[in-house]
VMD Tcl script that builds the backbone (N, CA, C; Angstrom):
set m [mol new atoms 507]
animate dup $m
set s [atomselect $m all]
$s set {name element resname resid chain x y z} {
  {N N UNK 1 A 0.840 -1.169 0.000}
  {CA C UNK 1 A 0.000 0.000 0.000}
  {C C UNK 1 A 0.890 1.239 0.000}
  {N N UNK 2 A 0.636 2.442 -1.077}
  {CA C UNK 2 A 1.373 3.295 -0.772}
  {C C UNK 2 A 0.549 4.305 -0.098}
  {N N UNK 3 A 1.271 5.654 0.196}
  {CA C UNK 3 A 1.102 7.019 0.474}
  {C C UNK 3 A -0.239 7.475 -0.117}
  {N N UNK 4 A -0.085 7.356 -1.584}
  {CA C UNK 4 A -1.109 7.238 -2.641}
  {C C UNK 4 A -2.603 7.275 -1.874}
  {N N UNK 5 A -2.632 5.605 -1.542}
  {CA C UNK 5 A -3.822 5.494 -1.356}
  {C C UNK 5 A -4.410 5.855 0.117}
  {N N UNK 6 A -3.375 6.350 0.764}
  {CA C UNK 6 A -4.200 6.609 2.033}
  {C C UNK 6 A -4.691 8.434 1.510}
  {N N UNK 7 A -4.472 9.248 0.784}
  {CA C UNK 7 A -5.178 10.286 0.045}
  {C C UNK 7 A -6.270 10.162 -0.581}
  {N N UNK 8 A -7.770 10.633 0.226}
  {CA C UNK 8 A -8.746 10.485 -0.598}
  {C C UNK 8 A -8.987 11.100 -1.687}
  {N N UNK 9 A -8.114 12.275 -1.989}
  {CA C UNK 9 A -8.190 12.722 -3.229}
  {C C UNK 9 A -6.956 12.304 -4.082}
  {N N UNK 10 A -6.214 11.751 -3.904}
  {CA C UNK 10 A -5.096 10.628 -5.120}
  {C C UNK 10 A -5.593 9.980 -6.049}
  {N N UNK 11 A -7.009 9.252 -5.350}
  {CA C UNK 11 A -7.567 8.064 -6.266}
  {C C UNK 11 A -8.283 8.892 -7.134}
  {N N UNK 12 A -8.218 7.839 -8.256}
  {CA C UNK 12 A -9.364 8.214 -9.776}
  {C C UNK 12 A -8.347 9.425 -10.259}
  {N N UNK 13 A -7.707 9.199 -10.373}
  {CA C UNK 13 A -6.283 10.090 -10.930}
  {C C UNK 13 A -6.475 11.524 -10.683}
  {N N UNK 14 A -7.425 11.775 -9.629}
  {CA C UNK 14 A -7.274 13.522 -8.899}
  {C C UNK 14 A -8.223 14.048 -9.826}
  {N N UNK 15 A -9.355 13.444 -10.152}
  {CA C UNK 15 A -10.100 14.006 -11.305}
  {C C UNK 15 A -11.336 14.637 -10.723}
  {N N UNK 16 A -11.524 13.466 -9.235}
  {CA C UNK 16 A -12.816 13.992 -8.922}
  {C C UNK 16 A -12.611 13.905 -7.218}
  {N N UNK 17 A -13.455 14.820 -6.592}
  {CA C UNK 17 A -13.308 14.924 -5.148}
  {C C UNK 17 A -14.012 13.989 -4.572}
  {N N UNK 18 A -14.047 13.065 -3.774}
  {CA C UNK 18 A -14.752 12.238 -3.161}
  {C C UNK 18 A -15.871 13.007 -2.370}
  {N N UNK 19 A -16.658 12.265 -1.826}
  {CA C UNK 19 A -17.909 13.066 -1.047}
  {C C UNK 19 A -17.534 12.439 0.711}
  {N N UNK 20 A -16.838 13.686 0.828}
  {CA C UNK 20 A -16.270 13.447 1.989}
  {C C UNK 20 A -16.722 14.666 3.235}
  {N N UNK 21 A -17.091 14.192 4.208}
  {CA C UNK 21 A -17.764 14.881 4.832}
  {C C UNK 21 A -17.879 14.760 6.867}
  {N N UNK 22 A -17.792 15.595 7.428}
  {CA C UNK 22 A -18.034 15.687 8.591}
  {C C UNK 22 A -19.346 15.231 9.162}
  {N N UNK 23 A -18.506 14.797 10.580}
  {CA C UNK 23 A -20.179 14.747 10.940}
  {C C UNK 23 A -21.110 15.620 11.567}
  {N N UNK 24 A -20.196 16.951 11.911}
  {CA C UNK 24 A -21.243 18.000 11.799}
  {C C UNK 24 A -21.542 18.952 10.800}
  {N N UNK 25 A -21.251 18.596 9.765}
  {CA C UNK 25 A -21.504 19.059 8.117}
  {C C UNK 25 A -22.724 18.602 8.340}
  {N N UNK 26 A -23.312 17.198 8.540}
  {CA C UNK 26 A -24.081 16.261 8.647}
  {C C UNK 26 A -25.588 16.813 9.215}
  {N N UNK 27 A -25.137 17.447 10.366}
  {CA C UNK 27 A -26.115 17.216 11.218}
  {C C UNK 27 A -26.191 19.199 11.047}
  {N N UNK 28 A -27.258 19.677 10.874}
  {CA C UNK 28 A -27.540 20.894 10.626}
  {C C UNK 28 A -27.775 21.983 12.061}
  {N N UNK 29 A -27.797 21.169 13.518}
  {CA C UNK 29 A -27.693 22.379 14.755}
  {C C UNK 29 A -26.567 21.927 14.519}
  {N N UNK 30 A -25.392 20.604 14.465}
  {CA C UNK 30 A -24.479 21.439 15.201}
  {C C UNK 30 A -23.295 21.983 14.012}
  {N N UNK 31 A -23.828 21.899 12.873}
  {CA C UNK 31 A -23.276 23.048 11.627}
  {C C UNK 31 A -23.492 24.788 11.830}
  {N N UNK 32 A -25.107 24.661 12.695}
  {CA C UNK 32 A -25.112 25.836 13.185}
  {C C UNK 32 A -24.853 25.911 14.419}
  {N N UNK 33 A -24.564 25.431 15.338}
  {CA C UNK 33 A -23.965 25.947 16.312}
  {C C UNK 33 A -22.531 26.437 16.189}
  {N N UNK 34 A -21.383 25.886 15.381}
  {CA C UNK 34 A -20.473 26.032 14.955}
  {C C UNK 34 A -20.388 27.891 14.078}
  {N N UNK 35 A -21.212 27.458 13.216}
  {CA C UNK 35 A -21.095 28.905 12.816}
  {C C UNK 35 A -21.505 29.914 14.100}
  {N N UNK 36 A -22.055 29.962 14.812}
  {CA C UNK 36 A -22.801 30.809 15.870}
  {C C UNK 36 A -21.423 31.054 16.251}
  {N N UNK 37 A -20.699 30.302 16.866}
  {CA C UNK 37 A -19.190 30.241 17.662}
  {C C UNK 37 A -18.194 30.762 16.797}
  {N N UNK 38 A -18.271 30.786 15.665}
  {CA C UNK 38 A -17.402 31.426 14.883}
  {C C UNK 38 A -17.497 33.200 14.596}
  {N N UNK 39 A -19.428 33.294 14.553}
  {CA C UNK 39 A -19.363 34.414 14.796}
  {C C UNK 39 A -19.160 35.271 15.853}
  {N N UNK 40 A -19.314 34.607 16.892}
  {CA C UNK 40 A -19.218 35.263 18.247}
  {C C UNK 40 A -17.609 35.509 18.512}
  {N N UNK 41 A -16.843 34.508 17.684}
  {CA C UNK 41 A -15.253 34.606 17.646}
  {C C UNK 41 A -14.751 35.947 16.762}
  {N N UNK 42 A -15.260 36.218 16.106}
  {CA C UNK 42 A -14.928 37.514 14.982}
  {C C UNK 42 A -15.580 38.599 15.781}
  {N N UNK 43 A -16.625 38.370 16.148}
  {CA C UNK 43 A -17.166 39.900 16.836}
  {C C UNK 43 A -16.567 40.120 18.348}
  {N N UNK 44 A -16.309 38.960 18.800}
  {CA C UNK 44 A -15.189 39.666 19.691}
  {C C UNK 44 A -13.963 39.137 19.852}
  {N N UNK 45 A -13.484 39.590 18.544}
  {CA C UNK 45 A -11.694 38.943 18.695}
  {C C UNK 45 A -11.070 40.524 18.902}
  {N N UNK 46 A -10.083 40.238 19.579}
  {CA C UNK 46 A -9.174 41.753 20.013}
  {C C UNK 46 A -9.400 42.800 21.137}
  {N N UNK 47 A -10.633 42.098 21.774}
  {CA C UNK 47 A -11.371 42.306 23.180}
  {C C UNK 47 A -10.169 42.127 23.968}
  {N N UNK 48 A -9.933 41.156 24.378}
  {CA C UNK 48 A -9.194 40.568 25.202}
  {C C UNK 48 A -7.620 40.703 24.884}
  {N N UNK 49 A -6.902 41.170 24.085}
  {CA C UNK 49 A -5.924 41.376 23.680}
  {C C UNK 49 A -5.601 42.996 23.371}
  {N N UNK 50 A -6.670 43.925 23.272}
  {CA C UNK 50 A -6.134 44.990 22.772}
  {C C UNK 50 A -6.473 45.849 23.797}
  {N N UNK 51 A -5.134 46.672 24.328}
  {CA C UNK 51 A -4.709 47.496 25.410}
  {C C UNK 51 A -5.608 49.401 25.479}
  {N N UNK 52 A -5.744 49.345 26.397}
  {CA C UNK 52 A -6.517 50.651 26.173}
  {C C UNK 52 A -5.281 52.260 26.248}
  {N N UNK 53 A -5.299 52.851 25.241}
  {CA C UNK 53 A -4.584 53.656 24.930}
  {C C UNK 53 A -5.207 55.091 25.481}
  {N N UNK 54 A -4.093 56.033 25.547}
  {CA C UNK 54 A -4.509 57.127 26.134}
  {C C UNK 54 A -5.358 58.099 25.541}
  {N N UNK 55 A -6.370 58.006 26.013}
  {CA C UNK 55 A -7.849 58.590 25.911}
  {C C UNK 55 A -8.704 57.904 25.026}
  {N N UNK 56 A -8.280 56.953 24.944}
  {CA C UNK 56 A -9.222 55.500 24.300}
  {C C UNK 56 A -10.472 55.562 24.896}
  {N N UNK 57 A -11.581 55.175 23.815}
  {CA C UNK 57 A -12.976 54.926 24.704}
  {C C UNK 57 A -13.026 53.943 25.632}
  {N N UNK 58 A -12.263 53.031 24.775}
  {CA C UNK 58 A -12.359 51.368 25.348}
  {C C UNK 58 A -11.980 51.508 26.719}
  {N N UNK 59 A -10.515 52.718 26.950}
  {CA C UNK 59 A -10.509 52.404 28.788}
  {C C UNK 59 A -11.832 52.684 29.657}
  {N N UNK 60 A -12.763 53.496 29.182}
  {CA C UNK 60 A -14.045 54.599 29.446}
  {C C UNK 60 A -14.637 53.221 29.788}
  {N N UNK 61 A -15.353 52.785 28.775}
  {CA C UNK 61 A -16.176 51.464 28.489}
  {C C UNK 61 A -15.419 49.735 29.568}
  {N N UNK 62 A -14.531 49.908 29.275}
  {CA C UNK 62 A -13.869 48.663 30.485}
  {C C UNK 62 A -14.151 48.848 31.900}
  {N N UNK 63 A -14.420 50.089 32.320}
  {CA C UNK 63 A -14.518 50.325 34.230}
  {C C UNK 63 A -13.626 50.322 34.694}
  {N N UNK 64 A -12.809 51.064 33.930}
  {CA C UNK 64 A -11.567 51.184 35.665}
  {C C UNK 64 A -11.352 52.601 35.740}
  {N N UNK 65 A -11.455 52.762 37.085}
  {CA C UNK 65 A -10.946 52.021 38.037}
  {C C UNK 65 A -12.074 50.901 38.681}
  {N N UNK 66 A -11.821 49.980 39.051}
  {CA C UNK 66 A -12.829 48.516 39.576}
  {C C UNK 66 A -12.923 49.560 40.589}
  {N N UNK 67 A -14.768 49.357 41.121}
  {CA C UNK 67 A -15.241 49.992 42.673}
  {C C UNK 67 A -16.272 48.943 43.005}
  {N N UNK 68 A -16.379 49.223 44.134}
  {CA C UNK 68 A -17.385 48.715 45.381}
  {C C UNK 68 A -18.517 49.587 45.775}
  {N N UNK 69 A -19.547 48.860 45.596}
  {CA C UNK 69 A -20.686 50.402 46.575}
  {C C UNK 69 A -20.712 49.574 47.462}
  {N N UNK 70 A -21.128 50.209 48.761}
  {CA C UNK 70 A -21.558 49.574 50.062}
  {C C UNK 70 A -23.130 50.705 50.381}
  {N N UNK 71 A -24.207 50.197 50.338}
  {CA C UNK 71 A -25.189 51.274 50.731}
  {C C UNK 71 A -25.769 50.951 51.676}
  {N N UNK 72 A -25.857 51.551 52.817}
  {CA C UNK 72 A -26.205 51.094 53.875}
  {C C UNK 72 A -27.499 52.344 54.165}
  {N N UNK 73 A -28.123 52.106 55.050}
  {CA C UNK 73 A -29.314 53.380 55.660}
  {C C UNK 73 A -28.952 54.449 55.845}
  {N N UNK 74 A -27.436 55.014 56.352}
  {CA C UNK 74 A -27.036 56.114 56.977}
  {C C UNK 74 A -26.074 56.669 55.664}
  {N N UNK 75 A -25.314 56.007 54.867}
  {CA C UNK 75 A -24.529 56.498 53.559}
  {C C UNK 75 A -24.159 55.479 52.521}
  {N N UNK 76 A -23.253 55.616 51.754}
  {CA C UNK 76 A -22.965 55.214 51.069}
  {C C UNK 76 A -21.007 55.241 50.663}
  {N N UNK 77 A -21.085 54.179 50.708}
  {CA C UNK 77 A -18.998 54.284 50.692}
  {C C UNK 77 A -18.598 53.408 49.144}
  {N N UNK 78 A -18.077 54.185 48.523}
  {CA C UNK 78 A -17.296 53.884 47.484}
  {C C UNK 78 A -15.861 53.698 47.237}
  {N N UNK 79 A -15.795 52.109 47.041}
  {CA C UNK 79 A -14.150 52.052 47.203}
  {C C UNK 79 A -13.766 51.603 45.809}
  {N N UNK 80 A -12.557 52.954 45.357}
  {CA C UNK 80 A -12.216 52.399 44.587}
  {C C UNK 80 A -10.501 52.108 44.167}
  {N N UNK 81 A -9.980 50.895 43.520}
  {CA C UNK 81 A -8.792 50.435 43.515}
  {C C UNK 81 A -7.949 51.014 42.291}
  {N N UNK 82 A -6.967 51.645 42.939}
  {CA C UNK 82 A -6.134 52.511 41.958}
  {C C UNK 82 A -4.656 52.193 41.794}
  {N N UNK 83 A -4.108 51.273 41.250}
  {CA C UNK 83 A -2.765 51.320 42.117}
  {C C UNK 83 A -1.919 51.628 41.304}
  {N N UNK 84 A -0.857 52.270 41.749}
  {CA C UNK 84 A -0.177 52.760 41.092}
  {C C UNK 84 A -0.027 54.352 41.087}
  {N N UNK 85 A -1.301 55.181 41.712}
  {CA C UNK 85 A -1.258 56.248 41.310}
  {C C UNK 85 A -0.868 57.037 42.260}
  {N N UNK 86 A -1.265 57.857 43.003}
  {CA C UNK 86 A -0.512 58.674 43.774}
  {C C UNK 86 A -1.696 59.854 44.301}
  {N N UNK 87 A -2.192 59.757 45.272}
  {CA C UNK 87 A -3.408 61.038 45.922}
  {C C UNK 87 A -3.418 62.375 44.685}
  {N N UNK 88 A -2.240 62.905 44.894}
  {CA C UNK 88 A -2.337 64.328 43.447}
  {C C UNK 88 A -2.387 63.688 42.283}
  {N N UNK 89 A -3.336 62.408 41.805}
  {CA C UNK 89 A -2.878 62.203 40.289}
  {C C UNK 89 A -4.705 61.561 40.676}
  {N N UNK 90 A -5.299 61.779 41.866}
  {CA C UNK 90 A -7.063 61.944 41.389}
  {C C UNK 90 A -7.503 62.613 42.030}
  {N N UNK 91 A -8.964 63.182 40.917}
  {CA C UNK 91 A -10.210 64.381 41.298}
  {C C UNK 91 A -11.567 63.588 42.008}
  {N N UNK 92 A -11.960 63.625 42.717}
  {CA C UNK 92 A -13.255 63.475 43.131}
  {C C UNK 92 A -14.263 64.361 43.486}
  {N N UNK 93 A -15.332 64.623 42.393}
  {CA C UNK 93 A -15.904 65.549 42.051}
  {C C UNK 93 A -17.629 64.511 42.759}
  {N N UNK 94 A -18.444 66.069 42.907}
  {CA C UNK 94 A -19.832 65.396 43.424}
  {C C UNK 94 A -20.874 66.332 42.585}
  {N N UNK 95 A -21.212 66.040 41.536}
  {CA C UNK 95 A -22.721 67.153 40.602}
  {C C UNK 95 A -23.811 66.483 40.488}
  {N N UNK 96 A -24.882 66.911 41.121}
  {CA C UNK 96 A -25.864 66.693 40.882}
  {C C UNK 96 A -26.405 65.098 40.874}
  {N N UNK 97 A -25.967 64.715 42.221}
  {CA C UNK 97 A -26.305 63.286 42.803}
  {C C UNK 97 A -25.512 62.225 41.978}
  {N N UNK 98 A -24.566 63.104 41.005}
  {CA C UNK 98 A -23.274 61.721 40.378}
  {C C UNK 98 A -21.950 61.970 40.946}
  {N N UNK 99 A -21.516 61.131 41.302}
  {CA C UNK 99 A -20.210 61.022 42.022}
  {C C UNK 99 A -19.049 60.347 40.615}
  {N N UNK 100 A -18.230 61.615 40.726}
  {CA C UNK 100 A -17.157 61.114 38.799}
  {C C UNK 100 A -15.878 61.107 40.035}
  {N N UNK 101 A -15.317 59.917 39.491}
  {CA C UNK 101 A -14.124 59.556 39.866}
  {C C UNK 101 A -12.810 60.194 38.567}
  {N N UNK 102 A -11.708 60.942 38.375}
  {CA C UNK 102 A -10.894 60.784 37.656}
  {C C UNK 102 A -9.508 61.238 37.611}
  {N N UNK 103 A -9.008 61.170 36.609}
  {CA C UNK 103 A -7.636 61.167 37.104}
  {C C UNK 103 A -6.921 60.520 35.561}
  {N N UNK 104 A -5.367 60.263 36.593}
  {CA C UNK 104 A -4.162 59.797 35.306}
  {C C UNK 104 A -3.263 59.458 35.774}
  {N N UNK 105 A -3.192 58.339 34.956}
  {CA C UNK 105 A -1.677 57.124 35.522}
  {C C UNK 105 A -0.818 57.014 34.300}
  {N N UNK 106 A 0.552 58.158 34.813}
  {CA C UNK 106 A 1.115 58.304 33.920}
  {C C UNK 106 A 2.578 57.175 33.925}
  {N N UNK 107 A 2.578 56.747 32.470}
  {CA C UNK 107 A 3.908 55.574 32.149}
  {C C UNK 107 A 5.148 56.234 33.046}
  {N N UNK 108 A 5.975 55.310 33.639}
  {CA C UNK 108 A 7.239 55.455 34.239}
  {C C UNK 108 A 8.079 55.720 33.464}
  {N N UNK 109 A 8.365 54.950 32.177}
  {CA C UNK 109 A 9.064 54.962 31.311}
  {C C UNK 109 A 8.842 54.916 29.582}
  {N N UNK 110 A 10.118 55.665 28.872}
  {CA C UNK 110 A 9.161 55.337 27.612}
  {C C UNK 110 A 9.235 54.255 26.617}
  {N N UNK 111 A 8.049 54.457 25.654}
  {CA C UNK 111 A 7.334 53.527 25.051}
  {C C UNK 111 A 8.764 52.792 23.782}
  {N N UNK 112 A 9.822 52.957 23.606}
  {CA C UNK 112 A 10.652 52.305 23.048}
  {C C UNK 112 A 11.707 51.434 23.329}
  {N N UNK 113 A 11.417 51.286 25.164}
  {CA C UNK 113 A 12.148 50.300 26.086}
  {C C UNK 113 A 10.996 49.426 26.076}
  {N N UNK 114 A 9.373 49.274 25.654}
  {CA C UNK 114 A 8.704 48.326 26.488}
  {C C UNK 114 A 8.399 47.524 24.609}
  {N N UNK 115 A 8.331 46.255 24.923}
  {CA C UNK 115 A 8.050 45.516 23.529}
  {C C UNK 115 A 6.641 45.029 23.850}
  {N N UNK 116 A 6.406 45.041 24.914}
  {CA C UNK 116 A 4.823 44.302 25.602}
  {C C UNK 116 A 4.020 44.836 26.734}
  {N N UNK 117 A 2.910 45.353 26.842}
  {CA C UNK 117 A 2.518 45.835 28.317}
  {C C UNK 117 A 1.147 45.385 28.633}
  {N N UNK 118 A 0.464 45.210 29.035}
  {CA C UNK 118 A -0.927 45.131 29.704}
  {C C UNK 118 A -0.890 46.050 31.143}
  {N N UNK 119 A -0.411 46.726 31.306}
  {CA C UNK 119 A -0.593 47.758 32.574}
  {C C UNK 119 A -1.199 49.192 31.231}
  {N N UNK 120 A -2.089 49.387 31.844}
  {CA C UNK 120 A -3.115 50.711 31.641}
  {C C UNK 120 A -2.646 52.011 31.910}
  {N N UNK 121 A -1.797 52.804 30.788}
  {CA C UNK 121 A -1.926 54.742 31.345}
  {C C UNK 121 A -2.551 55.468 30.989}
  {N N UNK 122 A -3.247 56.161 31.274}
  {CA C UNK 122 A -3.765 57.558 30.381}
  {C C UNK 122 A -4.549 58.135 31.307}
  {N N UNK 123 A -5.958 58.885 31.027}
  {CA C UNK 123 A -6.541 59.344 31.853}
  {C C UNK 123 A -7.858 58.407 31.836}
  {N N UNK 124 A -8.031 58.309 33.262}
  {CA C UNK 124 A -9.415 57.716 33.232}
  {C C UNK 124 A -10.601 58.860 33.962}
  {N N UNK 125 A -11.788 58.334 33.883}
  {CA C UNK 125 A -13.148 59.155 34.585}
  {C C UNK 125 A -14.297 58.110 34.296}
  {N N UNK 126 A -14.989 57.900 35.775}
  {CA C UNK 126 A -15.576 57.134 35.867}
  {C C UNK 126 A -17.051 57.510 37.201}
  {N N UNK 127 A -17.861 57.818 36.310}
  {CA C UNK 127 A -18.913 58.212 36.910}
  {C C UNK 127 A -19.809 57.272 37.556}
  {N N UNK 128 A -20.572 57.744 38.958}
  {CA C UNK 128 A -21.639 56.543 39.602}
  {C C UNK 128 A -22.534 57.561 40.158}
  {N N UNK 129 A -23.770 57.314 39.424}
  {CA C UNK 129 A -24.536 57.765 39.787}
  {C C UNK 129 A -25.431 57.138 41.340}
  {N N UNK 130 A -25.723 58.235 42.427}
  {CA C UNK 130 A -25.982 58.051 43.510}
  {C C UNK 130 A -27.339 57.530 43.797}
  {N N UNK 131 A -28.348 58.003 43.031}
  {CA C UNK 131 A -29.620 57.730 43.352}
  {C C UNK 131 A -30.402 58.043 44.554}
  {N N UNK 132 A -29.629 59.100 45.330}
  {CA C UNK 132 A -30.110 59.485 46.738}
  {C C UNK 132 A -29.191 60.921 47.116}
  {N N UNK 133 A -30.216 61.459 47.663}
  {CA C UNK 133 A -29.576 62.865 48.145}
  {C C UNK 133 A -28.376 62.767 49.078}
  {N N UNK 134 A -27.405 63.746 48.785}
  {CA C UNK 134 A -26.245 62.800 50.225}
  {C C UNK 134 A -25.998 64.506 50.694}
  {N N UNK 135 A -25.150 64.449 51.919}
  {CA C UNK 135 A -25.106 65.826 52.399}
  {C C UNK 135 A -23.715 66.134 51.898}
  {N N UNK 136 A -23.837 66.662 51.367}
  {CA C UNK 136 A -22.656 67.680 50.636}
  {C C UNK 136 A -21.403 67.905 51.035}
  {N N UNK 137 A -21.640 68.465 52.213}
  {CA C UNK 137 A -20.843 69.122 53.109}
  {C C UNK 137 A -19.874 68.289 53.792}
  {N N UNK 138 A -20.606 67.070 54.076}
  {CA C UNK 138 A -20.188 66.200 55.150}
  {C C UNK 138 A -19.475 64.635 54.040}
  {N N UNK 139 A -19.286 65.025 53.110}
  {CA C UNK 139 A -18.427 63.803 52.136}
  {C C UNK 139 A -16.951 63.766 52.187}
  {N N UNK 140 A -16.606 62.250 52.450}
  {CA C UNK 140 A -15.434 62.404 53.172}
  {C C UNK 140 A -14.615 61.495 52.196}
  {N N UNK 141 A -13.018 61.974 51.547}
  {CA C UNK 141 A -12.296 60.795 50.357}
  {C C UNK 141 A -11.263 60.375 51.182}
  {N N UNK 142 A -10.873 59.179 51.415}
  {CA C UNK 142 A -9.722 58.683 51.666}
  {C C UNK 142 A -8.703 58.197 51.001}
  {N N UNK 143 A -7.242 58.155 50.607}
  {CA C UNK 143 A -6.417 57.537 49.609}
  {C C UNK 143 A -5.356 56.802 50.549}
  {N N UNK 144 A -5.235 55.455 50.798}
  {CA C UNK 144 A -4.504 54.825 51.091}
  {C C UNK 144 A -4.289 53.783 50.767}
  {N N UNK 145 A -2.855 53.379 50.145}
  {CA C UNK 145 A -2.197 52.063 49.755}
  {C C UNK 145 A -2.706 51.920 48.220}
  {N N UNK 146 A -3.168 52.967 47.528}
  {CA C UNK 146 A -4.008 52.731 46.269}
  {C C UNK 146 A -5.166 52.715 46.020}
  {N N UNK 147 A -5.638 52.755 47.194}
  {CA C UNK 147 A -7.560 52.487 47.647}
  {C C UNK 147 A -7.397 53.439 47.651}
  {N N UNK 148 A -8.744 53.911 47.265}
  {CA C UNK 148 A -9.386 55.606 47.819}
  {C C UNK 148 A -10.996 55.248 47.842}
  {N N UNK 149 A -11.158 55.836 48.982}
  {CA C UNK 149 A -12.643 55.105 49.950}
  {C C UNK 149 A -13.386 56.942 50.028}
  {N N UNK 150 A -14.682 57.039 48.989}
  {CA C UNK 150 A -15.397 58.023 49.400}
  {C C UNK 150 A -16.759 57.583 50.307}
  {N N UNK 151 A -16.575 58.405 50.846}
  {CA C UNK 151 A -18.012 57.759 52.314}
  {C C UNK 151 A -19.005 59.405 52.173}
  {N N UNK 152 A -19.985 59.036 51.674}
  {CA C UNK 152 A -21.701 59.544 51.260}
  {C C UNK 152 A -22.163 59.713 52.192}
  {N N UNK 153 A -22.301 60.525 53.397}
  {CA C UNK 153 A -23.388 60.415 54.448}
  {C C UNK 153 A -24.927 60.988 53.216}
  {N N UNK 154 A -25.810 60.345 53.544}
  {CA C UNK 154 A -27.406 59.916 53.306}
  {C C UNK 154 A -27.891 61.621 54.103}
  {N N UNK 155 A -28.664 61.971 53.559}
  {CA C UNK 155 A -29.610 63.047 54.075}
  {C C UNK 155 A -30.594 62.526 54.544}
  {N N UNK 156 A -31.171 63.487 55.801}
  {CA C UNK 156 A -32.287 62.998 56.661}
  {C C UNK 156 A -34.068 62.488 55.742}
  {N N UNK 157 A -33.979 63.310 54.607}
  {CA C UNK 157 A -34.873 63.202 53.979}
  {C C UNK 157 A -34.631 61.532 52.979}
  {N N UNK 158 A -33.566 61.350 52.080}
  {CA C UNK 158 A -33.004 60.164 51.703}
  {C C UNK 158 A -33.339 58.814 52.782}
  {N N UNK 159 A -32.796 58.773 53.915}
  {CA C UNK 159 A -33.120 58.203 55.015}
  {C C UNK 159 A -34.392 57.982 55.755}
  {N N UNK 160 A -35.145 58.766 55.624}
  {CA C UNK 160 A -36.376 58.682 55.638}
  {C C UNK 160 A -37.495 57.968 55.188}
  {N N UNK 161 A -37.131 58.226 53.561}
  {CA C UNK 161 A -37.784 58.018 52.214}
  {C C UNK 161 A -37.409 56.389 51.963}
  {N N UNK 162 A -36.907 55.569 52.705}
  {CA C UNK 162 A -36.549 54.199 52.585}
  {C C UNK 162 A -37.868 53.057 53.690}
  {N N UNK 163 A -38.278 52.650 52.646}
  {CA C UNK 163 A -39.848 51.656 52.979}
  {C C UNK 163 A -39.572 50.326 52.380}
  {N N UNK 164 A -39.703 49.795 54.027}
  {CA C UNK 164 A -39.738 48.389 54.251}
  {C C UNK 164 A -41.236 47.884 53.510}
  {N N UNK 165 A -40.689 47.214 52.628}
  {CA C UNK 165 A -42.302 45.886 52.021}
  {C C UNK 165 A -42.203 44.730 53.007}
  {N N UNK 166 A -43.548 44.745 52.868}
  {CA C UNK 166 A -43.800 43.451 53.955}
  {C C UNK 166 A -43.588 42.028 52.288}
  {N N UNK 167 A -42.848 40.816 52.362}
  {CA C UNK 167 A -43.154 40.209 51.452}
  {C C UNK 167 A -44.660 39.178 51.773}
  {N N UNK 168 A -45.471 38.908 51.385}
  {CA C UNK 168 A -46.551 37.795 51.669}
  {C C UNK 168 A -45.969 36.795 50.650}
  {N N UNK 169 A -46.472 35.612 51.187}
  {CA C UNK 169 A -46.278 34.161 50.468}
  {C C UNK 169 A -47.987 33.562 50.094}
}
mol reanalyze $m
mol bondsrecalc $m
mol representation Tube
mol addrep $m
């Protein structure tokens, strides 16, 4: 036996293609499930690989800086993880019941020493809207170790305005 014949297209002197076929060619979900996965592979290929550049939407749209709400009856504390940056390199601004986080994490070094990076610089801003009146006056930011923790005291009226449902079964 040669080489030859283990080629299904060798035989019949290469004249004609055999009817050669998969078995999910075969079967028509999982021909389409396959394509489904292929499209979902093209529409998001480069997600996961492509770095957010300075003043890129994509950093906007990704969420960072990563935060925490904690809402409790009396306020609200927002922690969020920054590292790398430095207290004078963020703004924490309060308009009109949205709390915008922002700022800029600028490269150490430049861009013709690095061949590869996944660490994030540029400027970010990242807004959370409050959904409750908070007292103004009395909002307090903390920056330590990279964390920076804003704590919302709740207005008497906000605090108020919070109604327990009874659930029935």
């Amino acid at each position: 036996m040669s080489v030859r014949d283990l080629n299904p297209w060798g035989r019949n002197n290469g004249n004609q293609v055999p009817n050669v076929l998969r078995d999910d060619d075969r079967d028509p979900f999982l021909s389409l499930h396959r394509e489904v996965n292929r499209l979902f592979d093209d529409v998001f290929r480069g997600f996961g690989t492509s770095l957010p550049s300075l003043g890129s939407s994509f950093a906007l749209s990704a969420g960072w800086p990563s935060v925490e709400i904690a809402d409790t009856d009396k306020d609200i504390k927002v922690t969020a993880e920054v590292p790398g940056l430095e207290e004078r390199d963020i703004e924490v601004l309060l308009n009109d019941g949205v709390l915008t986080l922002k700022g800029e994490k600028r490269s150490e070094t430049e861009d013709k020493d690095r061949q590869f990076t996944e660490r994030y610089y540029g400027r970010f801003e990242r807004r959370i809207p409050l959904g409750v009146e908070v007292k103004d006056d009395q909002v307090d930011a903390r920056f330590k170790n990279g964390v920076l923790t804003v704590t919302l005291p709740k207005s008497e009226k906000a605090q108020s305005q919070v109604k327990r449902i009874a659930i029935k079964s």
